[in-house]
C-alpha positions, 0 to 999 in steps of 0.5 A: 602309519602304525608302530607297535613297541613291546605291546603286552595285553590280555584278559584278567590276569592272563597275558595273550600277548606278549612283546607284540612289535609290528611296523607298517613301514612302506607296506599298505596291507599287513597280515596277521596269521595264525592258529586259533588262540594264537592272540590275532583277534586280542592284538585288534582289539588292543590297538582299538582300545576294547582290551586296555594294553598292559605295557607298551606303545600304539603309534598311530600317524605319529601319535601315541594312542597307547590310552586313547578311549575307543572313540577318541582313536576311530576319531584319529581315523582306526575302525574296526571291522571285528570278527562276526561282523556284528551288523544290527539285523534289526536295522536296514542296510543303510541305517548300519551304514549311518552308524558307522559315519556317527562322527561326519556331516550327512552331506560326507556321509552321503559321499561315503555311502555312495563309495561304499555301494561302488564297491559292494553294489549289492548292497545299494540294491538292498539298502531298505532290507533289514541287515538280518536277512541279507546272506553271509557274503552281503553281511560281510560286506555290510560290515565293512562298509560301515568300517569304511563310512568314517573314511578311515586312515587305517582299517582293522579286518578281523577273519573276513573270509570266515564262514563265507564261499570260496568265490565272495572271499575271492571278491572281498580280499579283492576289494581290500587290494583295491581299496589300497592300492587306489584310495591309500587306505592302510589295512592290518588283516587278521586272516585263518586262511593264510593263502588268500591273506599273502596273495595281498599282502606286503607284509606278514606276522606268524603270531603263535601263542601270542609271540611274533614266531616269524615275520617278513615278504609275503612271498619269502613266507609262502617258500617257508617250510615251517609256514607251508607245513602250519598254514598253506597245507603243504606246498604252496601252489 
């Protein structure tokens, strides 16, 4: 599904990341972990074309999307959920919703909204609030609802858990399981809180200052002494 070879990218005549290879292979959720600054939210916004790459290759299904302009991969079927969610509070639940299905005919958007509020109900019991006022869990699920309306091959997810209350990151990270284990919905994951982040994974990458420093099973990470000291606080219960 995603291939990426040798990707180096970055902001003016920095380089943040550097010799960037990841394979999805067989798994469906793969996880990119790391500190803050360690290049995880620059890698997304690579493979989605809002930073150019500088050298390397993006395969996705078979297509290299390496120069592809942002609309031309969310029309290959990548969306981008970035960090902050960035809703438009002024507009209600469904219109940023609509937003996000700009590409598909009413009667599929129709479809995907109803799918969207089987996952996240509260929002159909909001959808002529403004999004401005929903809470921070609601806004979160807003916002990948609206990655979600175009019915993506592959969903970037960029710190869902961030700011949000133990039991909605609980609900969402599940929802991010279900989603690929039953619709075949392919998610690359940049998380802070590792934990949650391996519980659903089938891979996982340790980016440290923009370098792959580990990589492998989930469950071989978590036994990792280096990644329980830096990320799981310890041992890993």
């Amino acid at each position: 599904m995603l291939r990426i070879i040798d990707l180096v990218s970055g902001y003016g005549p920095i380089d943040v990341l550097h010799d960037i290879n990841i394979d999805f292979k067989d798994a469906s959720v793969v996880s990119v972990l790391g500190a803050n600054g360690a290049g995880k939210s620059t890698l997304l916004k690579t493979i989605s074309h809002v930073v150019k790459p500088r050298k390397g290759s993006i395969i996705f299904d078979g297509v290299d999307i390496t120069h592809f302009e942002p609309s031309q991969i969310a029309k290959n079927g990548i969306a981008h959920v970035p960090e902050g969610r960035h809703i438009f509070p002024n507009l209600t639940v469904k219109d940023n919703l609509l937003v996000g299905g700009y590409f598909r005919s009413k009667k599929e958007n129709e479809e995907s909204m109803d799918f969207v509020f089987s996952l996240f109900p509260v929002l159909k019991e909001r959808v002529n609030q403004q999004a401005g006022t929903l809470s921070g869990g609601e806004a979160q699920m807003l916002a990948i609802g609206r990655g979600l309306m175009a019915k993506p091959k592959l969903l970037l997810l960029d710190e869902p858990s961030l700011g949000l209350a133990p039991k909605i990151v609980s609900e969402i990270f599940h929802v991010i399981r279900t989603l690929a284990d039953k619709t075949g919905l392919k998610v690359l994951l940049v998380e802070q809180n590792a934990r949650k982040a391996l519980d659903i994974s089938d891979y996982a990458y340790i980016l440290v200052l923009g370098h792959i420093a580990l990589h492998g099973n989930p469950e071989d990470l978590k036994e990792n002494e280096e990644v329980k000291k830096l990320y799981l606080g310890g041992k890993y219960v």
